[in-house]
C-alpha positions in Angstrom: 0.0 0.0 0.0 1.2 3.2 -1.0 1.9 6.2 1.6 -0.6 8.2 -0.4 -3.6 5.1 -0.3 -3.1 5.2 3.4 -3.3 9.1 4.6 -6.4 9.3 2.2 -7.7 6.3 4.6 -7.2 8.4 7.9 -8.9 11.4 6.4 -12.4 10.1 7.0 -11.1 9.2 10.6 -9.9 12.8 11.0 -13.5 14.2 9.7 -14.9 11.7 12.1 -13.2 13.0 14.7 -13.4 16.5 14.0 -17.5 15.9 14.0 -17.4 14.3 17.2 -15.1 17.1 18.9 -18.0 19.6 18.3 -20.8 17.3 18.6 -20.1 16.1 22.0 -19.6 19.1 23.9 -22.7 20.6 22.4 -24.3 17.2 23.9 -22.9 18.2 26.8 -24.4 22.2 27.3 -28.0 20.8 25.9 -27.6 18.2 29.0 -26.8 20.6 30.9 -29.1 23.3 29.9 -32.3 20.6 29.6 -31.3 19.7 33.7 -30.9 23.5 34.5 -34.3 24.0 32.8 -36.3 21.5 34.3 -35.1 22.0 37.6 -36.4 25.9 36.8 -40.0 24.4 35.5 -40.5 22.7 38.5 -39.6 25.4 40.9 -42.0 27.8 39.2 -44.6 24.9 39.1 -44.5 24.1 42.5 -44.8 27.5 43.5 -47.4 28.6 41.2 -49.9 25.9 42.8 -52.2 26.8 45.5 -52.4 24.2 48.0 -54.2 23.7 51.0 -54.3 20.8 53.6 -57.1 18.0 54.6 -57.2 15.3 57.1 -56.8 11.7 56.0 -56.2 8.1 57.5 -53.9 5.6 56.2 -55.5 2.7 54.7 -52.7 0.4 53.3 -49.5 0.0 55.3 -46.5 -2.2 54.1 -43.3 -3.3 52.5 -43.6 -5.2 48.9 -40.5 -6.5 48.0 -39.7 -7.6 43.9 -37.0 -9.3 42.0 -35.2 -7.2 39.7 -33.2 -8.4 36.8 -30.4 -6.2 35.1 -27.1 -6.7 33.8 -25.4 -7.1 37.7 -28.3 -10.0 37.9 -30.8 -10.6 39.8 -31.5 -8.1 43.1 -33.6 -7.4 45.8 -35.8 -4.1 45.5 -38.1 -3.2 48.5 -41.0 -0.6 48.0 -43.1 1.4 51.1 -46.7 0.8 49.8 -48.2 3.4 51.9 -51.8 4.2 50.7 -53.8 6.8 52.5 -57.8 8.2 52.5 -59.1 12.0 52.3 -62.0 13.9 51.6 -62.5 17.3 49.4 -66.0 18.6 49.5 -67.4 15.3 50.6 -65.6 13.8 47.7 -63.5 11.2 48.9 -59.6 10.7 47.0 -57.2 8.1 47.7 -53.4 8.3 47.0 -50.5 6.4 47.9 -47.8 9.5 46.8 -45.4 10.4 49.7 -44.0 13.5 48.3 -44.8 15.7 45.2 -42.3 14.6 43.4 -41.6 11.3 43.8 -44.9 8.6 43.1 -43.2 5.8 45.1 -40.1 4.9 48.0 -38.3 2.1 46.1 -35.0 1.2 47.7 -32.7 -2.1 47.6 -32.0 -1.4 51.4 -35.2 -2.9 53.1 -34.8 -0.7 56.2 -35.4 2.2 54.3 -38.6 1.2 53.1 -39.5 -0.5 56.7 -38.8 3.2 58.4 -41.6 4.8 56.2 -44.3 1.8 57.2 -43.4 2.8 60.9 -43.8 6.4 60.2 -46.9 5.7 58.5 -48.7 2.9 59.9 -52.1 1.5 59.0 -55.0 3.6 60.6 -52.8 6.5 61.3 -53.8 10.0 61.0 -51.9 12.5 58.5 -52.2 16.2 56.9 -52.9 15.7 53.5 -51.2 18.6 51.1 -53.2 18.7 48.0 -53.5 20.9 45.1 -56.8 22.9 45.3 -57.4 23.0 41.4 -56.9 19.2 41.3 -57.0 17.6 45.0 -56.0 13.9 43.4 -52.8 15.8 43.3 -51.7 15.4 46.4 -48.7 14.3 48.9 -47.8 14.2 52.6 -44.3 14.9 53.3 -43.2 18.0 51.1 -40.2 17.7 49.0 -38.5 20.5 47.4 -38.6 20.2 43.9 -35.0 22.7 43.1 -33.0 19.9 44.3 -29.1 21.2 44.6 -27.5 17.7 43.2 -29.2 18.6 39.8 -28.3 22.1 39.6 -25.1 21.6 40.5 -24.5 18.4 37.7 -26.4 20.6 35.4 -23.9 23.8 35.6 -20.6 21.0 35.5 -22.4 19.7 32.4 -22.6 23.3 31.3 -19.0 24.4 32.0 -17.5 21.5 30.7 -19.3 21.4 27.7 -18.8 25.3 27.2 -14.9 24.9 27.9 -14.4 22.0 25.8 -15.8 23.9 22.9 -14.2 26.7 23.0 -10.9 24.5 23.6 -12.3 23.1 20.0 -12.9 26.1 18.4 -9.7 28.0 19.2 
């Protein structure tokens, strides 16, 4: 094989590359700027809804444990299946969300999921927080939704992303 034969191989490879140096830290800011967004949405969300609180009783207290298969193998997931009963003008709703954000406590440690059927066990009484425009949208512990994790990842993802393309472009 000629010299000439070869370097007109490697010039797809350079192209290649050359794509791929742009490309991925653009991948990186709209990662980053998606996170950043979201996180943003859900602030203004939760603090554009009016909610209000009602009295309710929980009906369904316990720990459900499943089998799930990935590519570690097979492990042990454990869920709090805390269901609980309240009433809107006379209209009764049942819900089994703990927080606003989050629909379910799933966990692989067991005594995670066993510390939220002691804090809520069957027949207890709780405050209900629900959303007066819609009260099936409801929860009992409050979670923040601008969670500090996520904005932080979000503006690494943006930095780097922003760095590595001006490094790219200089």
């Amino acid at each position: 094989m000629k010299k000439e034969e070869f370097e007109n191989m490697v010039a797809p490879m350079d192209v290649l590359f050359d794509g791929l140096s742009f490309l991925a830290p653009c991948l990186f800011l709209a990662i980053g700027s998606l996170l950043l967004g979201w996180m943003i949405y859900l602030k203004y969300k939760f603090q554009r809804t009016e909610f209000s609180t009602s009295e309710g009783v929980i009906s369904c207290s316990r720990v459900k444990d499943k089998l799930k298969n990935d590519l570690n193998g097979t492990s042990m997931f454990y869920a709090a299946d805390i269901e609980y009963v309240f009433s809107v003008s006379d209209k009764e709703y049942t819900s089994s969300k703990i927080t606003y954000f989050s629909n379910s406590i799933s966990t692989n440690d067991e005594s995670i999921a066993q510390a939220y059927v002691m804090k809520y066990p069957l027949g207890k009484s709780v405050t209900v927080t629900y959303d007066v425009n819609q009260p099936s949208e409801c929860y009992l512990e409050k979670d923040y939704p601008f969670n500090g994790v996520v904005v932080f990842v979000s503006i690494v993802f943006i930095l780097l992303g922003g760095g590595w393309l001006s490094v790219n472009l200089i």
